[in-house]
C-alpha positions as MATLAB code, in Angstrom:
seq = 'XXXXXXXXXXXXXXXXXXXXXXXXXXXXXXXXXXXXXXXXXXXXXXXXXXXXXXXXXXXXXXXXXXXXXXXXXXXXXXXXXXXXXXXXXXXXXXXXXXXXXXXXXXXXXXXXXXXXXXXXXXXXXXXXXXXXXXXXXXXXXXXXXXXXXXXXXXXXXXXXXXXXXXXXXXXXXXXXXXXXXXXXXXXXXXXXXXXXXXXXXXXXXXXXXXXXXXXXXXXXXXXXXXXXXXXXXXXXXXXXXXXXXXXXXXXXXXXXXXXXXX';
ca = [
     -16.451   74.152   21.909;
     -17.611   75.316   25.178;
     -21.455   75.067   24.682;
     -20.095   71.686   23.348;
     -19.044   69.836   26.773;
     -22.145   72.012   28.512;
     -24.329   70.458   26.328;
     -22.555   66.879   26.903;
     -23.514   67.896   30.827;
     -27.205   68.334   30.244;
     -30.358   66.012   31.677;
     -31.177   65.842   27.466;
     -27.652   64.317   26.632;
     -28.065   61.833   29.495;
     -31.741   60.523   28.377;
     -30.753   60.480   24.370;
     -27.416   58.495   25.518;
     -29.661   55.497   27.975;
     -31.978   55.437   25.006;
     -29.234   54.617   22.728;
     -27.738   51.951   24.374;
     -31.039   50.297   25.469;
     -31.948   50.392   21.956;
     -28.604   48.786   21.241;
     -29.040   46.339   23.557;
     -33.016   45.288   22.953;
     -31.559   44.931   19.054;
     -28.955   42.334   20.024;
     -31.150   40.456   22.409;
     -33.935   40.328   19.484;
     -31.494   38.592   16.823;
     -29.921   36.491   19.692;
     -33.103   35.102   20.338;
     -34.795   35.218   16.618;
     -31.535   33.347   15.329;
     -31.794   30.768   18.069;
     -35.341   30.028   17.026;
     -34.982   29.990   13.957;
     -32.089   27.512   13.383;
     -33.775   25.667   16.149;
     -30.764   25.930   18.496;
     -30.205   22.619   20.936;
     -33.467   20.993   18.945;
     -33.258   17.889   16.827;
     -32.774   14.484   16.185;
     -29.787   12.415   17.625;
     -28.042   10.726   15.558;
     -27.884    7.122   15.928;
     -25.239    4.577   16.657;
     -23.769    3.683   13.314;
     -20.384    2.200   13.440;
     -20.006   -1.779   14.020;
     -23.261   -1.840   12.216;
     -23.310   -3.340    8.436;
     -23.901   -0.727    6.311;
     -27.113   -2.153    4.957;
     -28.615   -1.605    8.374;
     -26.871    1.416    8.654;
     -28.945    2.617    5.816;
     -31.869    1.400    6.559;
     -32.259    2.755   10.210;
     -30.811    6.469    8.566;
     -33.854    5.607    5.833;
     -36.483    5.053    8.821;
     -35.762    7.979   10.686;
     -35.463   10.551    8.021;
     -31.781   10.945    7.557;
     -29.955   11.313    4.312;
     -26.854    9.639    3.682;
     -23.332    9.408    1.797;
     -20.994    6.520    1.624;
     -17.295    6.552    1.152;
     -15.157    2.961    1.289;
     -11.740    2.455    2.557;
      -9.877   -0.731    3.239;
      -9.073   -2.471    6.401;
      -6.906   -5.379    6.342;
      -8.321   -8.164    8.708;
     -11.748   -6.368    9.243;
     -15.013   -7.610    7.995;
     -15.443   -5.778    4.892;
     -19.109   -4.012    4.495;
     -19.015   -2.450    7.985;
     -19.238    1.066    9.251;
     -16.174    2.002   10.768;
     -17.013    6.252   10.929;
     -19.645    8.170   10.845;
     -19.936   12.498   11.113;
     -22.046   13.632   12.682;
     -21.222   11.133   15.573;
     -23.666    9.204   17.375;
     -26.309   11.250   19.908;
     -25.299   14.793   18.075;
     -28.869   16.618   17.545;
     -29.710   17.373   13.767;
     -32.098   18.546   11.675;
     -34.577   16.041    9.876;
     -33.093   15.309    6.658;
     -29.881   16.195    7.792;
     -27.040   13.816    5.664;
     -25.021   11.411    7.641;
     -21.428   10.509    6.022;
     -20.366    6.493    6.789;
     -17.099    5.488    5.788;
     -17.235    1.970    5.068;
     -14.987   -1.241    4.738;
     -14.803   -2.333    1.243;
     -15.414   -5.587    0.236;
     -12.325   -5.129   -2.628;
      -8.772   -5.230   -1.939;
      -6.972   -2.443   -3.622;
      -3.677   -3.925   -5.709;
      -0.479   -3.171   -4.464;
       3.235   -4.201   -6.459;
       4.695   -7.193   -4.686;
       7.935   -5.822   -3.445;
      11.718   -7.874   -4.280;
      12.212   -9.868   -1.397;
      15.126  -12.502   -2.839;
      17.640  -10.129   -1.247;
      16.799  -10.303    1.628;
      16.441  -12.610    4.744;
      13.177  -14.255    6.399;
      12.916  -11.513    8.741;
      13.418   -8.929    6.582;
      10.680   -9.931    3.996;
       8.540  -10.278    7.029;
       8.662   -6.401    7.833;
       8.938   -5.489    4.138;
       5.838   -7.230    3.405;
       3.742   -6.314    6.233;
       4.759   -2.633    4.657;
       2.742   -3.248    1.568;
      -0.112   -4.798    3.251;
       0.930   -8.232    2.530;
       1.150  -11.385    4.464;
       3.486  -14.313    4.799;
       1.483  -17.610    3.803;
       3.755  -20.792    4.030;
       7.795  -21.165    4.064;
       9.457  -24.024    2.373;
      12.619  -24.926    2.285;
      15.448  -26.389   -0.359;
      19.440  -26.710   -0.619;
      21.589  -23.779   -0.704;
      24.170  -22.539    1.413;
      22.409  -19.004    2.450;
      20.280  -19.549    5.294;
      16.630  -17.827    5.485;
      17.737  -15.983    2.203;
      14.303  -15.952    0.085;
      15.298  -17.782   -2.634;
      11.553  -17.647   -4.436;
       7.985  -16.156   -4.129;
       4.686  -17.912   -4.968;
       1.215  -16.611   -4.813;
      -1.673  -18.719   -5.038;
       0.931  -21.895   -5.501;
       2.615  -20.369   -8.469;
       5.715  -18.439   -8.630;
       5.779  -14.944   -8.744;
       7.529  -12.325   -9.769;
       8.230   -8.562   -8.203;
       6.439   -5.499   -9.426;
       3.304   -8.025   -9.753;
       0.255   -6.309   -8.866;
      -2.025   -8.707   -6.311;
      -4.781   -7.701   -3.904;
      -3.636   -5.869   -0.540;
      -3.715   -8.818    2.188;
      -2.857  -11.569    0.047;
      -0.784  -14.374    1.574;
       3.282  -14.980   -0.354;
       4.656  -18.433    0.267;
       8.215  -18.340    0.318;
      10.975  -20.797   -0.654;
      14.409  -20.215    1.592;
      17.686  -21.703    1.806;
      18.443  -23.933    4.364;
      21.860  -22.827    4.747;
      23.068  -26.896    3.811;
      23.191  -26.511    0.170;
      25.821  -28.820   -1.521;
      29.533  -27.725   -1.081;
      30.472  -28.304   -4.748;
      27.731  -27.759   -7.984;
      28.102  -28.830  -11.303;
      29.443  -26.104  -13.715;
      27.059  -25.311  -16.575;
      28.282  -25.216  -20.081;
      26.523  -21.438  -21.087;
      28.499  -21.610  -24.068;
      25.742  -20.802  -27.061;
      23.460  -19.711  -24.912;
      21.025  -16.450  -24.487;
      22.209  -14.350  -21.821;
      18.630  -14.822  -20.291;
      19.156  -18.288  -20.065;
      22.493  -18.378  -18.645;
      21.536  -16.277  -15.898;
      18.638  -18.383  -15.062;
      20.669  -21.297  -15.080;
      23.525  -19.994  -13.155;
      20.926  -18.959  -10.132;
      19.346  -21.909   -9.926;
      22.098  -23.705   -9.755;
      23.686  -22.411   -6.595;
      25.751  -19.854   -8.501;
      26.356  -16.089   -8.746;
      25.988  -13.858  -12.110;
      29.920  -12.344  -12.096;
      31.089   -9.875  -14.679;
      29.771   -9.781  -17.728;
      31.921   -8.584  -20.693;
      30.138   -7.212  -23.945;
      31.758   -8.219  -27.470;
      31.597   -6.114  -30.060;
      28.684   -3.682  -31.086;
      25.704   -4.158  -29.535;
      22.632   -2.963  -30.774;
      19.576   -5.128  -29.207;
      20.450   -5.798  -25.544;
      17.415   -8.222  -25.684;
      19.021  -10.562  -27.738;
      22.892  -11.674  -26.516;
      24.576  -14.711  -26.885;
      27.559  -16.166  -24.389;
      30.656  -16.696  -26.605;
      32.393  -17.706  -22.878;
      32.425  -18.210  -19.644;
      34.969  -18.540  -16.344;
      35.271  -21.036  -14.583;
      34.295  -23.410  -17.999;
      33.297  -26.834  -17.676;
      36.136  -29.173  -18.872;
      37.053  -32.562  -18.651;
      39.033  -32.028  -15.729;
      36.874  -29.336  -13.614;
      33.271  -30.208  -13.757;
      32.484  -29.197  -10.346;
      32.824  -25.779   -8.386;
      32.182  -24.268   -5.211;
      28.508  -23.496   -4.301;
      28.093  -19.625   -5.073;
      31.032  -19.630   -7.142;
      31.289  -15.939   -9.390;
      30.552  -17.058  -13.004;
      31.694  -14.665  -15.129;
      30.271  -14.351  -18.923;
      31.506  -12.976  -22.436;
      28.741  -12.319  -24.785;
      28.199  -10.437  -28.497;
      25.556  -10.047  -30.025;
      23.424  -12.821  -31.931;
      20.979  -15.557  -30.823;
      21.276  -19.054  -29.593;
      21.992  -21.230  -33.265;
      21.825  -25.062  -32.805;
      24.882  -26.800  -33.165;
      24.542  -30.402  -34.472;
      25.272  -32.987  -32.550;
      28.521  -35.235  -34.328;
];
């Protein structure tokens, strides 16, 4: 051990250990310098200013100047479609020559989203809800009821609509409210004979609510119900009710049968 650390004190220790680290050192410094050449370090093309552009010129300056390019889509509501709103590498980076360019552009195709159920709910509140799904409001009518700015109906395209309908993201809904000066007193339909269906279309459009319904006897097909009753009933001496009156229904099963007039 002793001739050990004298030897570690020598002249020849000293020159073998400087010639080890220089060589160390000169080793690094040569693939520091050979790597930077080679990938061509700080050398290149700049990219060029893509975004705003339409993506056919887009391509076509990438195509002139020796890029490559790839093209993803995405919509935008209320921006031009066929324009590049990103780009990677971004503008003035220094490339390689046939380096690829990625462009995310603005399709020209509205994706379809479900029209969400906006009858409960208020103006305002359809407002928000559809500005959720990407929708917008297009024009508000109004008719009688006694609910005001409750949406009574939705129409696309001047047709009525119905929720869970697929349309295009950014599509305008017309709605139909109440004007909150619907009629005091509404007829009472006779649902008597009638598919449940029915009934419950009748009794909402005509300023009603759907109350309890009571089920009669087995039933086996719930698509096909008949009302055997209803409360309030139309008689000779009550025709009329309170707008949003609770109609209440019995029904069995069966289907509507015609009845003869006498």
């Amino acid at each position: 051990m002793s001739k050990f650390w004298a030897y570690l004190k020598t002249k020849q220790f000293r020159l073998n250990a400087i010639l080890a680290i220089g060589s160390i050192i000169i080793v690094v410094l040569i693939v520091f310098f050979s790597l930077g050449f080679y990938t061509r370090h700080g050398e290149g093309i700049p990219v060029p200013q893509l975004k705003g552009l339409s993506v056919e010129k887009a391509m076509s300056i990438l195509k002139d100047q020796g890029f490559e390019y790839k093209i993803d889509s995405v919509y935008v509501l209320d921006q031009p479609p066929g324009s590049v709103v990103e780009q990677d590498p971004d503008a003035g980076t220094n490339v390689k020559e046939n380096r690829t360019i990625y462009l995310t552009v603005i399709t020209r195709l509205a994706p379809p989203v479900a029209l969400p159920d906006l009858e409960p709910y208020t103006y305002r509140e359809a407002v928000a809800t559809l500005s959720n799904f990407g929708l917008k409001v297009g024009d508000t009518t109004y008719k009688s009821d006694i609910a005001r700015d409750r949406i009574l109906e939705m129409r696309f395209a001047g047709q009525p609509i119905k929720a869970g309908t697929k349309i295009p993201q950014g599509s305008r809904i017309d709605l139909v409210l109440g004007n909150g000066e619907g009629a005091s007193e509404v007829e009472i339909p006779d649902l008597v004979n009638q598919d449940l269906d029915a009934a419950k279309f009748v009794i909402k459009n005509g300023g009603l609510t759907l109350g309890t319904i009571t089920y009669q006897g087995q039933i086996t097909d719930s698509t096909s119900m008949v009302v055997v009753a209803q409360s309030p009933m139309k008689t000779d001496s009550l025709s009329k009710t309170s707008n949003g009156t609770r109609i209440n229904l019995t029904v069995s099963q069966g289907k509507k049968t015609d009845v003869p007039n006498n």
